[in-house]
Each structure stands twice: as structure tokens, then as C-alpha cells.
C-alpha positions as CSV (number, residue, x, y, z in Angstrom):
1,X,59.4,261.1,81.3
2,X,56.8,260.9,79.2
3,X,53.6,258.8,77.8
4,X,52.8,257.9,74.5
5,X,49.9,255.9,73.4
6,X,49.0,254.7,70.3
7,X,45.9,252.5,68.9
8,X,46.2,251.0,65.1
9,X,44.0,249.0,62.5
10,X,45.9,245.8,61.7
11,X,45.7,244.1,58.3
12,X,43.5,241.2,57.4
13,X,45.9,237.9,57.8
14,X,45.9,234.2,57.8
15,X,47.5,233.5,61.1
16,X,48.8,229.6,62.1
17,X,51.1,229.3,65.1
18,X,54.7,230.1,63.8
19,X,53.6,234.0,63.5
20,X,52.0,233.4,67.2
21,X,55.3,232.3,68.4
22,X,57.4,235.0,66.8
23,X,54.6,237.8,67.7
24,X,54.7,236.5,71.2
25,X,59.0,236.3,71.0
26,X,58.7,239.9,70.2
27,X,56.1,240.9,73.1
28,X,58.4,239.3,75.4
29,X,61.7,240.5,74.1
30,X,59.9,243.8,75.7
31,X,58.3,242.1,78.6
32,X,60.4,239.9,80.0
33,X,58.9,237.7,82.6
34,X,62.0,236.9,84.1
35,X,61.5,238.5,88.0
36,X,58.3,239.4,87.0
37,X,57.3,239.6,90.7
38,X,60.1,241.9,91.2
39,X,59.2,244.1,88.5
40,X,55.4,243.7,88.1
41,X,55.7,242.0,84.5
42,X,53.2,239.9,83.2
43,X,52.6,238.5,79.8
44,X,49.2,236.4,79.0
45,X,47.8,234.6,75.7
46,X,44.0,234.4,75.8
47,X,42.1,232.2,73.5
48,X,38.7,233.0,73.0
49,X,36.1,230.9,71.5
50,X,32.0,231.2,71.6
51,X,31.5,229.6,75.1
52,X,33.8,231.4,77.5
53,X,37.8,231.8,76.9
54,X,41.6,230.3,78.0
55,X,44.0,232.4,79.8
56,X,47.8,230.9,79.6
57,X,51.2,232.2,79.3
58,X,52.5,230.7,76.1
59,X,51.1,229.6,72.8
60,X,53.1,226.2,73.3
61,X,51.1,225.2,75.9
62,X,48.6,224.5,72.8
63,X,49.8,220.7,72.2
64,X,48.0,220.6,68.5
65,X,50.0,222.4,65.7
66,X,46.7,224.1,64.8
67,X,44.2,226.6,66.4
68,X,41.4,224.8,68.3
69,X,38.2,225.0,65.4
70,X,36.3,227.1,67.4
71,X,38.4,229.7,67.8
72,X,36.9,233.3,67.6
73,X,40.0,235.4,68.8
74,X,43.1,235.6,70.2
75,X,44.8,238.3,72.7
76,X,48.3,239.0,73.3
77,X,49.4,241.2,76.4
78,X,52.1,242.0,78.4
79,X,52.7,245.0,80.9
80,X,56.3,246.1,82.5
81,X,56.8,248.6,85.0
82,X,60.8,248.6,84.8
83,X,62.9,251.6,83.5
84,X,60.1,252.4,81.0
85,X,56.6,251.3,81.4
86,X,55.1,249.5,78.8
87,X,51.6,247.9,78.0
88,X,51.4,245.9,74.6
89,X,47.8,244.4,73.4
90,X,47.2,242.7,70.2
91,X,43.9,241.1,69.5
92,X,43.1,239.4,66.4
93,X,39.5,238.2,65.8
94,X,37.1,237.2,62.9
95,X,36.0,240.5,62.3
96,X,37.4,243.6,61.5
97,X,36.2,245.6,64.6
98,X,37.6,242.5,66.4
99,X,41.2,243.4,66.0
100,X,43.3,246.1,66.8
101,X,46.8,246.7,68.5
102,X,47.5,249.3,71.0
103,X,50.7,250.1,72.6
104,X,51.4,252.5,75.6
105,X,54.8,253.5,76.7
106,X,55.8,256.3,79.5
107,X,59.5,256.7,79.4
108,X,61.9,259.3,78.0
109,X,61.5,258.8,74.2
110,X,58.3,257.1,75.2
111,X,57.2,258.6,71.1
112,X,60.0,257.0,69.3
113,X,59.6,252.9,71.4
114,X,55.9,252.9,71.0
115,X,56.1,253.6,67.5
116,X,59.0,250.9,67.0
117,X,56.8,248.2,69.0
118,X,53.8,248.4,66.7
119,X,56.0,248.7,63.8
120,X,57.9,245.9,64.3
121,X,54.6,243.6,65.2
122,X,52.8,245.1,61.8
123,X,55.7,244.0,59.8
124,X,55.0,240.5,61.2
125,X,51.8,240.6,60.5
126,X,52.2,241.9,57.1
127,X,54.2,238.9,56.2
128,X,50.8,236.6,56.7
129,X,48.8,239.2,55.0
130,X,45.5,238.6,53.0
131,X,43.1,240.1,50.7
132,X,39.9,239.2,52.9
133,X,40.2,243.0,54.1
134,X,37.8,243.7,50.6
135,X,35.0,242.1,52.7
136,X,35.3,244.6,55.6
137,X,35.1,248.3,56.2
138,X,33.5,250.2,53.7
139,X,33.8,247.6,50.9
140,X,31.6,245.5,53.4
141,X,28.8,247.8,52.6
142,X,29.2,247.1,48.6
143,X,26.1,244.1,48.8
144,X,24.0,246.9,50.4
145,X,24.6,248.9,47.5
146,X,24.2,246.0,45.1
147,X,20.4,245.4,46.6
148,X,19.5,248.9,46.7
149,X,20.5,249.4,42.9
150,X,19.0,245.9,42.0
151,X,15.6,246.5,44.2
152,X,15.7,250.2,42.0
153,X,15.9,248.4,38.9
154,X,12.8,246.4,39.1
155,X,10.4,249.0,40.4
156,X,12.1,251.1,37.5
157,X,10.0,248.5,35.5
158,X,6.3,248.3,35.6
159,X,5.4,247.0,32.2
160,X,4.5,243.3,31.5
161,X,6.0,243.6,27.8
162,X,9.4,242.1,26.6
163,X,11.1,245.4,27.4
164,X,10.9,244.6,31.0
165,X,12.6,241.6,30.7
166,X,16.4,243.3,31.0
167,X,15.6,244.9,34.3
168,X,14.7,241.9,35.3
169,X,17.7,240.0,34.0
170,X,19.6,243.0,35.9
171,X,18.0,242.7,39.1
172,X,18.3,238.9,39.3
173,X,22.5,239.4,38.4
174,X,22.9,241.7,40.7
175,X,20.9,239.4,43.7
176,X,23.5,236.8,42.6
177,X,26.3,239.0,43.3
178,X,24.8,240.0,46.4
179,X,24.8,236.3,47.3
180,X,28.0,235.1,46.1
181,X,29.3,238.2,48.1
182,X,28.2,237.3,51.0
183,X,29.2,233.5,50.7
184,X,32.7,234.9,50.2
185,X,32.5,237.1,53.3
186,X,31.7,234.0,55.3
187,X,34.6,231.8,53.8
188,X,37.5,234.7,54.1
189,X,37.0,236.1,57.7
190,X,39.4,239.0,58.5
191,X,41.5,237.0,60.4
192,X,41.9,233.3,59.5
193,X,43.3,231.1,61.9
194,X,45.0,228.0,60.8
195,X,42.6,225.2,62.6
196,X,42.0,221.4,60.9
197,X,38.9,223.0,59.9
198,X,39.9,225.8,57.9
199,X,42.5,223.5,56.4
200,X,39.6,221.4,54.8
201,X,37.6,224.3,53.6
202,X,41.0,225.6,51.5
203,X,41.4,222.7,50.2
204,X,37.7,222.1,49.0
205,X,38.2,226.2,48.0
206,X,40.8,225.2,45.5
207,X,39.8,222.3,44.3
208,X,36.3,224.4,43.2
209,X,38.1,227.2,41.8
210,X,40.6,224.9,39.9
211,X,37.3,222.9,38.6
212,X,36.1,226.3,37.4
213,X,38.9,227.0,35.8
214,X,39.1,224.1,34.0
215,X,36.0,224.7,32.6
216,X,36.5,228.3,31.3
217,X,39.9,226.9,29.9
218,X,38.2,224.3,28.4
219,X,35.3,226.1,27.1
220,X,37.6,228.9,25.8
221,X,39.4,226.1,23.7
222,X,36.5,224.5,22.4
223,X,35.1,228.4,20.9
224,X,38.8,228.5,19.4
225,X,39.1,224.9,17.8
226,X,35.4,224.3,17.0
227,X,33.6,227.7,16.8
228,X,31.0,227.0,19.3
């Protein structure tokens, strides 16, 4: 017998309650809490949310079909000491460093079913995969870079003529970006639970970016038809 142990990044994702309930079918396929006494299984869900968290042993015990609003994370586990011991934890949170799955198995082959475990719970989570990863990690340090570059261009310019008007078209572009970057970050958190809330704020989303769009179609139009 051996043990294996293995920590991995997961991927950004939009996650509502039907990948819950298959991630947790999973978990338990491998735990099963059936004689758990017996066997010394266990298998929790904890919620967590800014003022403390809730400990239960299925997501169906949530009655809504959504996420409670305030939720900040959620944690999967389940431990088995049967023929092969195995300890599965999946937490998925807000932010990047808030999420992570680890999976430790001591058995013969202990290699070959950890590495199966976190595969098969990566390709679930890949199917509810999202882009919001671009606002995390090292791209999370792009508005940094932004201000340090913008903040370079206006010292770069000490005159009071027209010539120092570009930097400081420059430097106040770039502060946009920096903004509108981190107004982004705050709407696409790495992981984004499927609550009532979050359900209004994609729908005001798209209804935004389909108004912008209808402008720049609109305005591309008019330069074609008109010539203005």
C-alpha cells in the first residue's frame, strides 16, 4: 500500500446547483455513507458566507434552486477508511486563491485513483467553465501595470505647450482602462455562483452590452450610408 496526494488549481466557472449535485454524486460514488459508522465515512457540504458558515450533508437540503446571495464559498468533503483510504476536498470561492481541489489516496495503485478522482471532477467542472480566470493570477496584475505606465507618461511630460497634451490624453486612457478593469473584476468573480442576485446583474450585463452594440452597429451604418 501506498499514498498519493495531489493538490490542483481548478478553472474559473459559473456554478448553479445541477453541477453541485453531480460533483457531489461523484464524491459519493467514492464515499459512500452507507455504514458510515462502520467504516468511518463521512461526506459534508459547507456553505460559507461573510458571517460564519453551514455544515450539512447534501446540497438538497438547500430548498431554493439558487445559492443563498451571500454566498462566499462552498466546500465539498468526504473521507473513507475502507479497502483504500480516501480524502476528497473541493472548495470553490470568489477568488482565485479561494479554490483548489485536493485528493489523497493510500491504497495499492493509490497513483492511478487519485489521479482519476480529480480528473473526473475537473472534467465537471470544465463543462461550467468561464473566462473570468483573465482577472486572476498574473493577468490580475495587468491594472498595476496599466497605472505604472500611465503615472510614467505624465511625469514624462513637463511642458505646458500643446505637445503635452497626447501624454495627457494617454494617461487619462489608460486610467479608464484601469477602471473599467477593475469594474469587470468585481462583476466576473472566479467562481460565480448562480444566486437571484447574480441572475439580475447578467441580465442588466446583457442588456448593457447589447445597448452598446447597437450603438456601434448603428453608428457603423450611419459612416457607411451617410458619410459621417
Amino acid at each position: 500500500m501506498s499514498t498519493y496526494s495531489l493538490s490542483k488549481k481548478i478553472p474559473s466557472c459559473e456554478f448553479d446547483k445541477k453541477i453541485a449535485k453531480e460533483i457531489e454524486a461523484y464524491i459519493r460514488s467514492k464515499i459512500p455513507t452507507e455504514n458510515s459508522k462502520e467504516y468511518g465515512n463521512s461526506y459534508v457540504v459547507k456553505i460559507i458566507d461573510p458571517t460564519g458558515s453551514e455544515s450539512m450533508n447534501s446540497v438538497e437540503l438547500i430548498t431554493q434552486d439558487t445559492f443563498p446571495n451571500d454566498i462566499e464559498s462552498i466546500e465539498f468533503s468526504g473521507n473513507t477508511t475502507g479497502d483504500a483510504n480516501i480524502k476528497i476536498y473541493l472548495k470553490l470561492g470568489k477568488n482565485e486563491h479561494g479554490s483548489e481541489l485536493r485528493v489523497t489516496v493510500s491504497s495499492i495503485n493509490a497513483k492511478e485513483i487519485a489521479r482519476g478522482i480529480a480528473s473526473e471532477i475537473e472534467r465537471l467542472l470544465y463543462e461550467c467553465k468561464t473566462a473570468n480566470w483573465l482577472f486572476y493570477g498574473l493577468y490580475g496584475a495587468l491594472p498595476f501595470v496599466l497605472f505604472g505606465i500611465a503615472i510614467g507618461i505624465l511625469f514624462s511630460s513637463s511642458r505646458n505647450d500643446a505637445a503635452a497634451i497626447s501624454p495627457i490624453l494617454s494617461f487619462l486612457a489608460l486610467i479608464t482602462l484601469v477602471a473599467i478593469w477593475n469594474i469587470l473584476k468585481r462583476l466576473a468573480p472566479y467562481t460565480e455562483f448562480d444566486t437571484r442576485r447574480n441572475r439580475t446583474k447578467n441580465t442588466w450585463v446583457r442588456w448593457f452590452l447589447n445597448g452598446l452594440l447597437g450603438v456601434a452597429v448603428f453608428s457603423g451604418i450611419s459612416k457607411i450610408i451617410w458619410g459621417t
